[in-house]
Structure formats: C-alpha cells, structure tokens
C-alpha positions, 0 to 999 in steps of 0.5 A: 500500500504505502511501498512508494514511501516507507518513512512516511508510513510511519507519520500516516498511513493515508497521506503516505499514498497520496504522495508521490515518490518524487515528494519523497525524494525531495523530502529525503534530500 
C-alpha cells in the first residue's frame, strides 16, 4: 500500500499514498 514511501508510513498511513515518490525524494534530500 504505502511501498512508494516507507518513512512516511510511519507519520500516516493515508497521506503516505497520496504522495508521490518524487515528494519523497525531495523530502529525503
């Protein structure tokens, strides 16, 4: 469900599968 941004998971569930990999990459950098 949320593979695209593991770290998010942590913070929600459903947030994290409204974000898109390139969000995650911009916020792990």
């Amino acid at each position: 469900l949320a593979s695209g941004c593991p770290e998010l998971r942590a913070l929600d569930l459903c947030g994290c599968v409204l974000i898109t990999d390139e969000s995650v990459v911009a916020l792990a950098n």
